[in-house]
N, CA, C and O atoms as CSV, one atom per row, in Angstrom:
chain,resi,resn,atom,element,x,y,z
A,1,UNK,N,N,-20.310,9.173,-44.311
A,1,UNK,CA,C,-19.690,9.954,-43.260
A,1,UNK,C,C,-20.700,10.992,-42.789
A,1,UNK,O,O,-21.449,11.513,-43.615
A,2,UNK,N,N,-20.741,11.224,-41.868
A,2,UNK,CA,C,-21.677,12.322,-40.923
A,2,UNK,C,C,-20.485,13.400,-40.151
A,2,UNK,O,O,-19.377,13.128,-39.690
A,3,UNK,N,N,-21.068,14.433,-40.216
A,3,UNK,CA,C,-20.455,15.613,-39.736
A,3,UNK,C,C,-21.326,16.363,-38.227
A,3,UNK,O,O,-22.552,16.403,-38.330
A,4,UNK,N,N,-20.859,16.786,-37.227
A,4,UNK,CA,C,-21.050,17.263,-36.337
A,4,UNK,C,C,-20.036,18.250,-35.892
A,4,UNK,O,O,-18.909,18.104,-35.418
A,5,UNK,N,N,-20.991,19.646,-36.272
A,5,UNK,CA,C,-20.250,20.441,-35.599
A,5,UNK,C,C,-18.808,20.668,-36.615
A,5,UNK,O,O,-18.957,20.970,-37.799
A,6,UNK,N,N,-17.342,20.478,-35.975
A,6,UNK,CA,C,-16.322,20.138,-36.886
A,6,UNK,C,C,-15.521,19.481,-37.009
A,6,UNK,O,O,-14.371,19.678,-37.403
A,7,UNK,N,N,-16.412,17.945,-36.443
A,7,UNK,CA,C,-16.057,16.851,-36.418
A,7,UNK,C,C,-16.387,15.596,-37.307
A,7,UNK,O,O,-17.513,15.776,-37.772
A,8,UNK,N,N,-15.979,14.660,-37.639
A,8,UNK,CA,C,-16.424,13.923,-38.969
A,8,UNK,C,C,-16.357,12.610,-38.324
A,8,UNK,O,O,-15.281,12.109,-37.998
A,9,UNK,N,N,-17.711,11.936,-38.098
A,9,UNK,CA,C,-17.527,10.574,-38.285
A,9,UNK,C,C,-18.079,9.662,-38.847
A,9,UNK,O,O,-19.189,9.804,-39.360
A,10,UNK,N,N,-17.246,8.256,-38.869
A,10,UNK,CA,C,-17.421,7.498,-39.419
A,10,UNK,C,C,-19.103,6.875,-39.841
A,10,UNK,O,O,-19.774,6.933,-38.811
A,11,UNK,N,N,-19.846,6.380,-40.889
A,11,UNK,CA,C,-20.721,6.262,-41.129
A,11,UNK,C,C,-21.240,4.561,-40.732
A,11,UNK,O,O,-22.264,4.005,-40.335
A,12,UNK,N,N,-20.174,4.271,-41.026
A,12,UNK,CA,C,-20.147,2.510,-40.244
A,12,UNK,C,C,-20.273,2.355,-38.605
A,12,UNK,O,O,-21.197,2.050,-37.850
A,13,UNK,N,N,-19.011,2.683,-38.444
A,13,UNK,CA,C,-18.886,2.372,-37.135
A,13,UNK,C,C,-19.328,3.558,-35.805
A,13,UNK,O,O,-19.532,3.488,-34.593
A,14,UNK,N,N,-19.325,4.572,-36.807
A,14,UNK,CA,C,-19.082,6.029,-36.002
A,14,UNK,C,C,-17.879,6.503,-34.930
A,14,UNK,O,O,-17.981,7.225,-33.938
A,15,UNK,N,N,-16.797,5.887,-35.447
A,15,UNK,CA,C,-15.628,6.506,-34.729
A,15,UNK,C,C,-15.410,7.758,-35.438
A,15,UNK,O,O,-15.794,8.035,-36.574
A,16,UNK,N,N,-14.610,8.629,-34.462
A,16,UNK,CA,C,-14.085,9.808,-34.878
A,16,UNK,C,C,-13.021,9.490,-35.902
A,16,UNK,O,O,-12.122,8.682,-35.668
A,17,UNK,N,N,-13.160,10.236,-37.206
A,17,UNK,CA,C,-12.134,10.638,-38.429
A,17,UNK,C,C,-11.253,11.700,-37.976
A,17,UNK,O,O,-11.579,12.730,-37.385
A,18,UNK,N,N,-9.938,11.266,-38.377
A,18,UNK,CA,C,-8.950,12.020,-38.268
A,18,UNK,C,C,-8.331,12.644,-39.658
A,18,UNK,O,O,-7.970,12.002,-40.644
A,19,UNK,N,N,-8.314,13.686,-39.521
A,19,UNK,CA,C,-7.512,14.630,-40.868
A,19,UNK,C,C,-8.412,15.301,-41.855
A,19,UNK,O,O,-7.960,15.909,-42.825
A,20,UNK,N,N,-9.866,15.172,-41.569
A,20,UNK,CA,C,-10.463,15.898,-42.467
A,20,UNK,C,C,-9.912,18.164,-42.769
A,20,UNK,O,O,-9.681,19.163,-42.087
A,21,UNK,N,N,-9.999,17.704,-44.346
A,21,UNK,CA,C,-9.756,19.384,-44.158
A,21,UNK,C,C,-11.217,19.756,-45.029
A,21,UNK,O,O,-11.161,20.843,-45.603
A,22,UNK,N,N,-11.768,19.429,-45.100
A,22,UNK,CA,C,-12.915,20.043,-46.109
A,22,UNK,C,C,-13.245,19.107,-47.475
A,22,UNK,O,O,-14.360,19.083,-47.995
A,23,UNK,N,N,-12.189,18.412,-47.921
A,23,UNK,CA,C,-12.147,18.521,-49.427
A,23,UNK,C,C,-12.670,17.088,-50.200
A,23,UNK,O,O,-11.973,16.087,-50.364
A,24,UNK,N,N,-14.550,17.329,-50.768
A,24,UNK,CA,C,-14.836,16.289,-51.354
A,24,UNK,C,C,-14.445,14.855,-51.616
A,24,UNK,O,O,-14.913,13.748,-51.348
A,25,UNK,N,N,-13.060,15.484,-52.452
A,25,UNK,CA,C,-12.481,14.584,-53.354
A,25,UNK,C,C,-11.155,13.231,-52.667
A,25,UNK,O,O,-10.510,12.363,-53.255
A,26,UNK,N,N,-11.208,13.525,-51.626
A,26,UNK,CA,C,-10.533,13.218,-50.393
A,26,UNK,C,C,-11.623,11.791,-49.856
A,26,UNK,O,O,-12.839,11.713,-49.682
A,27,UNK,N,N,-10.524,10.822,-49.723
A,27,UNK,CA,C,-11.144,9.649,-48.863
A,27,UNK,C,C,-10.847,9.633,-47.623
A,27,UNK,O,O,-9.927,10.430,-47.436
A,28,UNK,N,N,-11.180,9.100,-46.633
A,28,UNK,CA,C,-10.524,9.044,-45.120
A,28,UNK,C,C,-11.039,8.296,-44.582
A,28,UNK,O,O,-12.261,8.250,-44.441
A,29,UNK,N,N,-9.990,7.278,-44.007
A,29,UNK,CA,C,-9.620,5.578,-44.225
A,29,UNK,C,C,-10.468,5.955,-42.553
A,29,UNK,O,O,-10.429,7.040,-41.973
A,30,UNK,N,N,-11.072,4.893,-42.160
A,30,UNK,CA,C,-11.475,4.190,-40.419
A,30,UNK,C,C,-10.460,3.611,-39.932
A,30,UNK,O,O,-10.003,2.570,-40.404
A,31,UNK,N,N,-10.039,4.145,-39.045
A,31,UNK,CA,C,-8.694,3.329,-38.008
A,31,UNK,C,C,-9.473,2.374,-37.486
A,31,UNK,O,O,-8.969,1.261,-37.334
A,32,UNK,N,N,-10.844,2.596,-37.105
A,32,UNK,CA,C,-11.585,0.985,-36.425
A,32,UNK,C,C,-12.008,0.283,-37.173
A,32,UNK,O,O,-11.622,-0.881,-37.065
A,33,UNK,N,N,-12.900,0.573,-38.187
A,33,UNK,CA,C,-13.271,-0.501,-39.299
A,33,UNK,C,C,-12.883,-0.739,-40.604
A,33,UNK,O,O,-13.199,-1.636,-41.385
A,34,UNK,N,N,-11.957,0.459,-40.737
A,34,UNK,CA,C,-11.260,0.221,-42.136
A,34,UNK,C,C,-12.171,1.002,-43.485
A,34,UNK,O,O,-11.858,0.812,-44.661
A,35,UNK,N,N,-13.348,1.907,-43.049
A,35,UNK,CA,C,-14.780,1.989,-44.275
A,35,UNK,C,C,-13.713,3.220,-45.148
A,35,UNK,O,O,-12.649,3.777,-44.881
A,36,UNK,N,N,-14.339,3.236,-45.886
A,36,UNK,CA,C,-13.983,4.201,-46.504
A,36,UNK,C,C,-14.832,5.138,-46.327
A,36,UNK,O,O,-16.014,4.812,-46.211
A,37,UNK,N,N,-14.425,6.666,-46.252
A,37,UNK,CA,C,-15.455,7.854,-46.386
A,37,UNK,C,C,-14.869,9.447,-47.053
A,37,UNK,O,O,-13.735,9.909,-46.927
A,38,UNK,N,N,-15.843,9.955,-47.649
A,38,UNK,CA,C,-15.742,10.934,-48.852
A,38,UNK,C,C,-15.733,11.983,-47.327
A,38,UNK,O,O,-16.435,12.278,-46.360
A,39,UNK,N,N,-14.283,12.274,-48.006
A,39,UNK,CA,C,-14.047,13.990,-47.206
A,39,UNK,C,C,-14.885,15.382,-46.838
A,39,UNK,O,O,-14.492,16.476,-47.243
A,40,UNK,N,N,-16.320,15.189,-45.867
A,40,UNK,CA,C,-16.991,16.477,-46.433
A,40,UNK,C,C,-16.691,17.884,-45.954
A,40,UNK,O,O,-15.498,18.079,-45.717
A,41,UNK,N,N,-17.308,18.657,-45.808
A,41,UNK,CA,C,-17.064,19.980,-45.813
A,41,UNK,C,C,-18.073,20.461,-43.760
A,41,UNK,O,O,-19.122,21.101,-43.676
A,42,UNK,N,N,-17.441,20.006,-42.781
A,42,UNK,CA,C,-17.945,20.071,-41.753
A,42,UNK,C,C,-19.012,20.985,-41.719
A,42,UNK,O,O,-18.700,22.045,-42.261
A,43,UNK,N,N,-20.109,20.960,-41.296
A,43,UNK,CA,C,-21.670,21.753,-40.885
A,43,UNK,C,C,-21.361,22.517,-39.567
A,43,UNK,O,O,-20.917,21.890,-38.605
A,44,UNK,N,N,-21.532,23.546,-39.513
A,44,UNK,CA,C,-21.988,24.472,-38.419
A,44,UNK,C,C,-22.491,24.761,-38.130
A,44,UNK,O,O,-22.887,25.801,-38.657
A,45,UNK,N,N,-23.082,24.346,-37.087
A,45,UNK,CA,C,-24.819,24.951,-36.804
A,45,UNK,C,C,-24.790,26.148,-35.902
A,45,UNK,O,O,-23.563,26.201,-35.807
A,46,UNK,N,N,-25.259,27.271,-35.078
A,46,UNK,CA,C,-24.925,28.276,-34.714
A,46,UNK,C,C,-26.785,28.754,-34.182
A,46,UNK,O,O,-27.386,29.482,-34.973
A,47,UNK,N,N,-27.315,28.433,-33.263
A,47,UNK,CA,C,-28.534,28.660,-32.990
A,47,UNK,C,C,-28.333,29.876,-31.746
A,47,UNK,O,O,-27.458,29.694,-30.900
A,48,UNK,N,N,-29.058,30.914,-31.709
A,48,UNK,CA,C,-29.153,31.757,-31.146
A,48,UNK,C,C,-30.552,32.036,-30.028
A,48,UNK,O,O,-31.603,31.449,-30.280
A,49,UNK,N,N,-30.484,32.753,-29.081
A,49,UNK,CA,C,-31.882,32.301,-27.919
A,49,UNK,C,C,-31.765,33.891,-27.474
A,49,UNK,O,O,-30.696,34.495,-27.388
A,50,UNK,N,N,-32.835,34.349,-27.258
A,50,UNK,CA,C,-33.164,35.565,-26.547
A,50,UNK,C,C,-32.795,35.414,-25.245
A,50,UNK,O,O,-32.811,34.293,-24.738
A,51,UNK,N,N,-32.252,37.005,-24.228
A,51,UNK,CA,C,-32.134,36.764,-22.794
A,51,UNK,C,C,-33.500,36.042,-22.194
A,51,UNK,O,O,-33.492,35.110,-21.390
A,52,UNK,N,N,-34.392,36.522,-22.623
A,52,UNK,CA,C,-35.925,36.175,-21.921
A,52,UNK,C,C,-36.267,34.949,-22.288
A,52,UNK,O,O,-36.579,34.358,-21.255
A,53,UNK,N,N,-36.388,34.177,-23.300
A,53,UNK,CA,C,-36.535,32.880,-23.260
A,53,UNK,C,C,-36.440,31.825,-22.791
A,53,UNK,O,O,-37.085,30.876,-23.237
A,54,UNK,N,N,-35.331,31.683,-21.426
A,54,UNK,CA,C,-35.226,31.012,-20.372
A,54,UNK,C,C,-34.967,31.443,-19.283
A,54,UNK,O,O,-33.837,31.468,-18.794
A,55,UNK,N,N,-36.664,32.103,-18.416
A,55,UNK,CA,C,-36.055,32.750,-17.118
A,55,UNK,C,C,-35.662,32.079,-15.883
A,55,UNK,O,O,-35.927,31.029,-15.297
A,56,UNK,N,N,-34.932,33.097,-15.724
A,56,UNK,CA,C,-33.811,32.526,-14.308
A,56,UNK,C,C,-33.765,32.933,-13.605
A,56,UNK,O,O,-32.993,33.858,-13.861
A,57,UNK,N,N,-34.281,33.078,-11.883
A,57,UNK,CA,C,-33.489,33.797,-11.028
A,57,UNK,C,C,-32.514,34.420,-10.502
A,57,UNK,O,O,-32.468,35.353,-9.701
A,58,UNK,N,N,-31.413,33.571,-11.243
A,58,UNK,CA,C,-30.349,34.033,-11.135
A,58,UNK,C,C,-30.035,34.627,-12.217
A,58,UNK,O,O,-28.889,35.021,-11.997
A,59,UNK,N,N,-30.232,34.845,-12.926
A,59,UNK,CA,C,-29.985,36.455,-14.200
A,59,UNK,C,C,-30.653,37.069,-13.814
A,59,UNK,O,O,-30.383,38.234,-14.102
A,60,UNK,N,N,-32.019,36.903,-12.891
A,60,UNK,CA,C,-32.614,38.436,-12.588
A,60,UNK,C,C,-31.998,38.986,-11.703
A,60,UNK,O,O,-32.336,40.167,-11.623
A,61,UNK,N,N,-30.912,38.576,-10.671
A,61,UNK,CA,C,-30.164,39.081,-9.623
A,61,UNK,C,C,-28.819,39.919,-10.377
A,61,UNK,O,O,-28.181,40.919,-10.048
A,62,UNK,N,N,-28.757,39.152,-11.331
A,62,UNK,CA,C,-27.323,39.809,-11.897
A,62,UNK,C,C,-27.253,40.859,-12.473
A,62,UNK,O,O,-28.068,41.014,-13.383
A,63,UNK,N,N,-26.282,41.977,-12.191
A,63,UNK,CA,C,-26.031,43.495,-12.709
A,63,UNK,C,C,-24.969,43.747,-12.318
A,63,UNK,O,O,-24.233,43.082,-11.590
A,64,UNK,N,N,-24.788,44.960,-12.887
A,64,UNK,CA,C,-23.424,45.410,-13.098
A,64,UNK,C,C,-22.565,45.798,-11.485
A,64,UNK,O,O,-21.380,45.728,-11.159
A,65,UNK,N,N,-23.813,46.218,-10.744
A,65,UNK,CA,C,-23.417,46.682,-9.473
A,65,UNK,C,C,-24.559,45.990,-8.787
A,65,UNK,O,O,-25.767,46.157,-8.959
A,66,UNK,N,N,-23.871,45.112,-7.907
A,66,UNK,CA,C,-24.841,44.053,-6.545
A,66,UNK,C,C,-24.387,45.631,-5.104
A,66,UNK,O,O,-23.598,46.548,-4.876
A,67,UNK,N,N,-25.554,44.949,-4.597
A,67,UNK,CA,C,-26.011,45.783,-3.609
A,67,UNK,C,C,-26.555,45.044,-2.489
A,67,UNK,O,O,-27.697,44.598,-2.380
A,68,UNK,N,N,-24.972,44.925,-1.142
A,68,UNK,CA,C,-25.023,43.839,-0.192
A,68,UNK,C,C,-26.264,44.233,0.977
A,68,UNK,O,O,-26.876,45.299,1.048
A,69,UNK,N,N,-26.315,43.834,1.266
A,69,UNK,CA,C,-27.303,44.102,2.400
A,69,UNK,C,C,-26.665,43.233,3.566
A,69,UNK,O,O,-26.101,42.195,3.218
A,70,UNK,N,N,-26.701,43.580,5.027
A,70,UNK,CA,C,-25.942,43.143,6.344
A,70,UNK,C,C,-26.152,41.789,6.738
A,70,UNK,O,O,-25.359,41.157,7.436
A,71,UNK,N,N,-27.547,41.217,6.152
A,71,UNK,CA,C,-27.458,39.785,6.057
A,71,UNK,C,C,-27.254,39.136,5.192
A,71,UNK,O,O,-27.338,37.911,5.281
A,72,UNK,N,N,-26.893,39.814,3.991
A,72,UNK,CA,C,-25.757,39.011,3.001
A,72,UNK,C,C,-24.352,39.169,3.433
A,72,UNK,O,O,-23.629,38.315,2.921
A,73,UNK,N,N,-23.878,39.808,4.039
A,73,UNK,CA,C,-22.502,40.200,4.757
A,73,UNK,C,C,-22.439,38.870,5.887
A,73,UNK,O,O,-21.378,38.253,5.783
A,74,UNK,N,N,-23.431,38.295,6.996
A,74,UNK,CA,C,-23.187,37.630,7.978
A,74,UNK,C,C,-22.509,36.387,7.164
A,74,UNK,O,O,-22.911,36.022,6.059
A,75,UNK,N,N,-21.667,35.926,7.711
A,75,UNK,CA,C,-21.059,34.425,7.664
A,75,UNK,C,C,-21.259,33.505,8.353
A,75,UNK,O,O,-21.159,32.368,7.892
A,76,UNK,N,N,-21.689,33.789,10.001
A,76,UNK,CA,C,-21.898,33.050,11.083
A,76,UNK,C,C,-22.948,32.663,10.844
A,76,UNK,O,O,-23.868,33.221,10.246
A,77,UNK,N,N,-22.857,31.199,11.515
A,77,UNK,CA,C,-23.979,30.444,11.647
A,77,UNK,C,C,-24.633,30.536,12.879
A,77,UNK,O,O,-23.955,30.862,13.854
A,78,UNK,N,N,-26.150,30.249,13.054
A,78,UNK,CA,C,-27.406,30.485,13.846
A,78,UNK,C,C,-27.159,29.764,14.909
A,78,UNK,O,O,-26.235,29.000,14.628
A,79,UNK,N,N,-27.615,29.573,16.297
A,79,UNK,CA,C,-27.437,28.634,17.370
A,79,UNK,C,C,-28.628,29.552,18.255
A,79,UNK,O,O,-28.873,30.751,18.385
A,80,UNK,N,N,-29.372,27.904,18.919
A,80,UNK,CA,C,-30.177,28.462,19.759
A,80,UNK,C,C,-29.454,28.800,21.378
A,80,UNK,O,O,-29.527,28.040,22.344
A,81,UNK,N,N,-28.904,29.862,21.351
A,81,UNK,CA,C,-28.643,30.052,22.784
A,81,UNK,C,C,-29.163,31.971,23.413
A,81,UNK,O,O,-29.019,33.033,22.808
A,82,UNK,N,N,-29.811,31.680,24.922
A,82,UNK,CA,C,-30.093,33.152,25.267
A,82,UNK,C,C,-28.855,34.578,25.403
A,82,UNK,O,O,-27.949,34.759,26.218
A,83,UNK,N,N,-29.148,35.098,24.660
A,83,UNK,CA,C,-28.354,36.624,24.818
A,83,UNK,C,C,-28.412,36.959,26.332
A,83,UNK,O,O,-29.499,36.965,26.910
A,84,UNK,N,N,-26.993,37.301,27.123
A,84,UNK,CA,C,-27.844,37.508,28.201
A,84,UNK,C,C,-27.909,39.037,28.320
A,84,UNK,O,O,-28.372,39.527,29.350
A,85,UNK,N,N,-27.402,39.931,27.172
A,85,UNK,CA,C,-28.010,40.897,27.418
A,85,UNK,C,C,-29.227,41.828,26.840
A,85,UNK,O,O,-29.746,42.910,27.117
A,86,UNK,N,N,-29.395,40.681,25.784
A,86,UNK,CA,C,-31.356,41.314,25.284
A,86,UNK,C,C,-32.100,40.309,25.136
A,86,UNK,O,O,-33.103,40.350,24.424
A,87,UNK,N,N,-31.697,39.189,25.829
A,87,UNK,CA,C,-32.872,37.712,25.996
A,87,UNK,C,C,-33.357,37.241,24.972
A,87,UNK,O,O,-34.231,36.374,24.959
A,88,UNK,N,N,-32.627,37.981,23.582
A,88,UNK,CA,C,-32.741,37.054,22.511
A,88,UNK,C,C,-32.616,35.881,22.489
A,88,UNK,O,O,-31.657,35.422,23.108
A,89,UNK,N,N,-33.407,35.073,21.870
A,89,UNK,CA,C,-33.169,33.415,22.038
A,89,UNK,C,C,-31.877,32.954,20.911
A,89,UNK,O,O,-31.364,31.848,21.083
A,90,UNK,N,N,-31.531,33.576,20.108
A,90,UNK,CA,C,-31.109,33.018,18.885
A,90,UNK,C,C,-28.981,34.475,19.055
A,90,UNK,O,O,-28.801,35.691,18.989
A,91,UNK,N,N,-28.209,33.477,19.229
A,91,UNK,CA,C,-27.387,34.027,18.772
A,91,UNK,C,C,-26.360,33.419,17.277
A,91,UNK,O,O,-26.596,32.558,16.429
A,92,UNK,N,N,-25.196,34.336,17.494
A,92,UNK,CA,C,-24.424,34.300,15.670
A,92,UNK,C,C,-23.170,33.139,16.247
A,92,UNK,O,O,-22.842,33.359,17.412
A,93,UNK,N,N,-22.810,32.549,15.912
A,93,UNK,CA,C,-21.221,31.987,16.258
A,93,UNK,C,C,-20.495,31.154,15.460
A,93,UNK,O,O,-21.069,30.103,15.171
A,94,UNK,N,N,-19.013,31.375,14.864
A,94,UNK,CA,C,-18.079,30.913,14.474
A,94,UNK,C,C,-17.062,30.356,15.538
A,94,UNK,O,O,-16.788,30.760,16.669
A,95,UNK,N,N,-16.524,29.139,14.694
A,95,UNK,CA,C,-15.483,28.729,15.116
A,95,UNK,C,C,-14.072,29.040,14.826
A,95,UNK,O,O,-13.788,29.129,13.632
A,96,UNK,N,N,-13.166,29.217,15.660
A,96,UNK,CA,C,-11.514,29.439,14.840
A,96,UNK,C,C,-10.823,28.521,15.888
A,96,UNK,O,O,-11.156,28.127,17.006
A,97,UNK,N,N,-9.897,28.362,15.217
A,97,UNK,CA,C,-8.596,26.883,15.590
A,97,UNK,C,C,-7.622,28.146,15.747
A,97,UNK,O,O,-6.911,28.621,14.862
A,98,UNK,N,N,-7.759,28.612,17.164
A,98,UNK,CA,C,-6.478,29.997,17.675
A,98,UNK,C,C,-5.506,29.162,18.277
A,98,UNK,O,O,-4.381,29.526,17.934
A,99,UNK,N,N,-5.495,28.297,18.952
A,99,UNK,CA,C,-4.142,27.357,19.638
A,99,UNK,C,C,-3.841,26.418,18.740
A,99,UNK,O,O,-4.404,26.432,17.645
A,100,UNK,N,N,-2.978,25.530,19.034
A,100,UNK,CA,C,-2.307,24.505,18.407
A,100,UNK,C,C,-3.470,23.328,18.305
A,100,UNK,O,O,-4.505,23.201,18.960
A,101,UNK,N,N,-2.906,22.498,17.219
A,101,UNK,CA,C,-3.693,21.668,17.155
A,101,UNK,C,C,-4.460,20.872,17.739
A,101,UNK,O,O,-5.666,21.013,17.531
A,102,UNK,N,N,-3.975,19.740,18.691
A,102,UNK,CA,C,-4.265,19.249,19.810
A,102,UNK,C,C,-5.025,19.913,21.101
A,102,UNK,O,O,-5.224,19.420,22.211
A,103,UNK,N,N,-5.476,21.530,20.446
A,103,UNK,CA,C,-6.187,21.764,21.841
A,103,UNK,C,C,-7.604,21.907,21.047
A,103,UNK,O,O,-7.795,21.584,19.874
A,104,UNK,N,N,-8.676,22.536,22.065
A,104,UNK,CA,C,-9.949,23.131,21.216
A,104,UNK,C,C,-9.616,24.241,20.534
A,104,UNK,O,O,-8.589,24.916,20.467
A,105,UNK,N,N,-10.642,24.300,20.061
A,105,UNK,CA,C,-11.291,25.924,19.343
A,105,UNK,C,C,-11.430,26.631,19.796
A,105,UNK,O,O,-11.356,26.438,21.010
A,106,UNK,N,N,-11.754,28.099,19.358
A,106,UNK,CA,C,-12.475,28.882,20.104
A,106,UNK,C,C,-13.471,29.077,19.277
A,106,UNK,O,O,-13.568,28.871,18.067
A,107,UNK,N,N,-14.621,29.735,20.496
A,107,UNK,CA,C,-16.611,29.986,19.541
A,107,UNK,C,C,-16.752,31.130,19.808
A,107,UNK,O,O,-16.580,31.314,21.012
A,108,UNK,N,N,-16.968,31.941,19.310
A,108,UNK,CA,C,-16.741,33.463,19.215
A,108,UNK,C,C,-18.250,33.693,18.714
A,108,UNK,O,O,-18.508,33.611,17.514
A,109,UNK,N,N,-19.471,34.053,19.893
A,109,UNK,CA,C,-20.849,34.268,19.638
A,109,UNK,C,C,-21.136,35.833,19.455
A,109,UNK,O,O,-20.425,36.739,19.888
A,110,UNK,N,N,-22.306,35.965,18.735
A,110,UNK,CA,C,-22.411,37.497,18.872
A,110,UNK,C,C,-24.242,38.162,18.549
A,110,UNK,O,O,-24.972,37.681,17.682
A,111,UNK,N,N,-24.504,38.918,19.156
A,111,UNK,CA,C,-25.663,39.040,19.127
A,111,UNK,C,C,-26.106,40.301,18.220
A,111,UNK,O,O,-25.177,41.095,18.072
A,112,UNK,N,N,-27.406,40.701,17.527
A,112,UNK,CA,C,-27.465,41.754,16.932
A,112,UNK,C,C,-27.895,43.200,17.644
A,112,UNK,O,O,-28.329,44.216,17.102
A,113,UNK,N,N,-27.598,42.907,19.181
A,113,UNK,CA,C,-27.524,43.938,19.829
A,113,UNK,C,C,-26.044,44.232,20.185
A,113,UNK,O,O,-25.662,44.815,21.200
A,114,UNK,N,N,-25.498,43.883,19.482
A,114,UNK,CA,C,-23.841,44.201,19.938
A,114,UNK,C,C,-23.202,43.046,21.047
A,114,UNK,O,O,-22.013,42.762,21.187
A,115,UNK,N,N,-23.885,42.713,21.477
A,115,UNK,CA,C,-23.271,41.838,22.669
A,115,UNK,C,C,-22.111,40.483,21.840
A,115,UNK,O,O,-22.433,39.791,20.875
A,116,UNK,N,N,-20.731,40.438,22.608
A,116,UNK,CA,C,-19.862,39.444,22.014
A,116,UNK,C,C,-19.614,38.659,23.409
A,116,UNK,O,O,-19.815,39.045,24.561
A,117,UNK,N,N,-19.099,37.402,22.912
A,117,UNK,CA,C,-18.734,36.206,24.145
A,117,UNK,C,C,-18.001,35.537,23.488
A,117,UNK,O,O,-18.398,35.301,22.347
A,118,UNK,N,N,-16.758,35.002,23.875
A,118,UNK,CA,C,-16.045,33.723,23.952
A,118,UNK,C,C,-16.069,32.150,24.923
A,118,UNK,O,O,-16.228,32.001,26.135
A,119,UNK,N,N,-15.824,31.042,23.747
A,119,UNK,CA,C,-15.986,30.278,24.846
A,119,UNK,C,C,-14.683,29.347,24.151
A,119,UNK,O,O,-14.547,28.855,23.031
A,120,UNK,N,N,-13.858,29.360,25.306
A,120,UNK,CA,C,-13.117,27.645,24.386
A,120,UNK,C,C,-13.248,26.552,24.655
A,120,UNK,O,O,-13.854,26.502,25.725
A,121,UNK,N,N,-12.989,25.448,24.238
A,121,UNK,CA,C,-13.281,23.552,23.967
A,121,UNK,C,C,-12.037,23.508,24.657
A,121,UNK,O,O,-11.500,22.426,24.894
């Protein structure tokens, strides 16, 4: 019988044993092959790793207090169209489903000079 963790299996077949409690003196029958096996005392292994031992970008971002910044705040997605009031090439725009189903959307653009526009489908 082989032990993993605090699980016991079979040495024949390697199915999982059912009912082990610890105790030597204890047989415990194979529901698949029938083997017999001596009751052992499950192994625990318990290995431990330093924070630094596997660096991550993402644990170096993590703390107790994140600190958003306005383009972590945007949600809208990018589109090449001209601002027409600072000739930016690049504005912000979301979609929302404001009418009933069967009609369009609306695209609700916006620029980082303040400028807003609607358009509906």
């Amino acid at each position: 019988m082989s032990t993993i963790g605090s699980l016991v299996f079979c040495t024949d077949c390697g199915s999982l044993l059912d009912g082990s409690v610890g105790d030597p003196t204890r047989i415990l029958l194979c529901d698949v092959c029938g083997a017999r096996n001596k009751d052992t005392v499950p192994k625990t292994i318990v290995s431990e790793s330093k924070p630094g031992t596997f660096p991550s970008t993402l644990r170096a971002k993590r703390s107790a207090i994140q600190t958003l910044t306005a383009a972590d705040k945007r949600t809208e997605a990018v589109i090449e169209k001209l601002c027409p009031k600072c000739d930016r090439k690049e504005m912000f725009f979301s979609a929302v489903q404001l009418r009933s189903a069967d009609e369009g959307s609306t695209i609700f653009f916006s620029c980082v000079c303040g400028y807003k526009e609607t358009q509906n489908n």
